[in-house]
N, C-alpha and C positions, 0 to 999 in steps of 0.2 A: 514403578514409575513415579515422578516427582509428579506434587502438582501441579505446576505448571508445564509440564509433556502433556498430563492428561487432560489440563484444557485445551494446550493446541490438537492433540490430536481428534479433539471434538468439530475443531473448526474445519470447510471446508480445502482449505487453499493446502493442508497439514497432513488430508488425509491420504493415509497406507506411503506414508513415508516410511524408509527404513528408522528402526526406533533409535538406532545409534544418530542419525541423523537430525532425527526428533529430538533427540536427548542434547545437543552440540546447538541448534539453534534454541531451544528453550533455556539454555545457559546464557543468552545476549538478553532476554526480555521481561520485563516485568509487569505487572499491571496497573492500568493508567485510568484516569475517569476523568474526561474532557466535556466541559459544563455545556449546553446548548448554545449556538453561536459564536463559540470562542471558534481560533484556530486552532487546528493541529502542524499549522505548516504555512507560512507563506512563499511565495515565487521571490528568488534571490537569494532567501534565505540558507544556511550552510543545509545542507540534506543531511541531518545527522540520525535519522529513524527512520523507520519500517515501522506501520502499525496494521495487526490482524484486529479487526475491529469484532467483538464480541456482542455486543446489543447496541444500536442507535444505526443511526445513516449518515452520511460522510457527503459533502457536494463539493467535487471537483471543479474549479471555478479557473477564470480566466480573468483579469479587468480589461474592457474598454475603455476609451475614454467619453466615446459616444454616449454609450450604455451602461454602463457601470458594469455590474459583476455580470457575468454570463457563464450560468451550469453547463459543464460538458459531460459532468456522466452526475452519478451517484454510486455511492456505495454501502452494500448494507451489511446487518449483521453475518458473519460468517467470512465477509473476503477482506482482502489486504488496500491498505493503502500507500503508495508511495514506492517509488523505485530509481530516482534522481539520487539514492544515496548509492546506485550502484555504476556509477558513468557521473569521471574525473569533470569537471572541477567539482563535484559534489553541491550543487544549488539547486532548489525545487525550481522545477518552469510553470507550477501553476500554484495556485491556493488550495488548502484542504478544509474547509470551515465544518464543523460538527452545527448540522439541521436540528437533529436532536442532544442531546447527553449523550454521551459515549462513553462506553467500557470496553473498553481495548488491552492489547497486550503491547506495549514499545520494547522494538528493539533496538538495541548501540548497532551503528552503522559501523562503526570502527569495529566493533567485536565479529559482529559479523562477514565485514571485508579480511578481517584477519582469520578466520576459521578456513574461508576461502581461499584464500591464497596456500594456508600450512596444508590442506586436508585437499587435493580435488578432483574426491569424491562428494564428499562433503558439497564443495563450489556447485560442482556441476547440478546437483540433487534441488536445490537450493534454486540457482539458476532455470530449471524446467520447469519450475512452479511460476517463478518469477514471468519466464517469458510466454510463456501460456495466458497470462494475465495481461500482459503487455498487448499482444497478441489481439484478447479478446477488445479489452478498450477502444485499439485502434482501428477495429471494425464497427467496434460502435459508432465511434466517431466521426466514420466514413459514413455512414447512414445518416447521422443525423446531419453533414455535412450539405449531403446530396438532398435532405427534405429542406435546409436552408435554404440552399443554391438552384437547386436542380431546376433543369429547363423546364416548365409547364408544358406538357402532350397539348 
């Protein structure tokens, strides 16, 4: 295994992938180190990455104009961020800002739309992971929406 297989298949979003699969997307990604408070991403911006974030935490953000930035999730070491690079026209709908420093893995969105499309098995493999994660956020989301909003008993 390259080195970079054998970090992703340490992380969790990676793990008991088939290792051909393992081996096809660690060919899109390299390692990245994202200072405290910078972005990894802003909303508009072209979606041109995937990042498995390795150590730090990640705040999914939204701007008001009321309130300025408002957290929707977090993400920590071990899971992914970002998925607007897989759903045309390719522009993030929210911000990624790094809470902490971050050491992450980036992948080419193009490298990886393209493996997808040639291979799909490969797609699909990729895609389960992807929407498992989609998945879990947007139940988060649903909760934290409902402790917002929600009617008072």
């Amino acid at each position: 295994m390259t080195s970079m297989t054998t970090t992703l298949a340490e992380l969790d979003f990676f793990v008991d992938l088939d290792t051909d699969v393992l081996a096809a997307i660690a060919g899109c990604g390299h390692p990245t180190h994202i200072p405290e408070a910078a972005y990894l991403f802003q909303q508009g911006e072209p979606a041109d990455a995937f990042y498995a974030v390795r150590q730090g935490r990640v705040a999914i953000e939204v701007h008001d104009p009321r309130f300025g930035r408002i957290v929707i999730d977090t993400v920590e070491a071990g899971d992914v961020v970002g998925w607007s690079w897989l759903v045309p026209p390719y522009r993030w709908l929210f911000d990624a800002r790094a809470v902490t420093a971050i050491d992450a893995v980036q992948f080419d969105a193009q490298c990886l739309r393209q493996k997808c499309d040639v291979d799909p098995t490969f797609g699909y493999a990729l895609l389960q992971r992807v929407i498992h994660v989609m998945h879990e956020r947007l139940q988060a989301s649903r909760v934290r929406l409902l402790d917002l909003y929600g009617v008072p008993q």
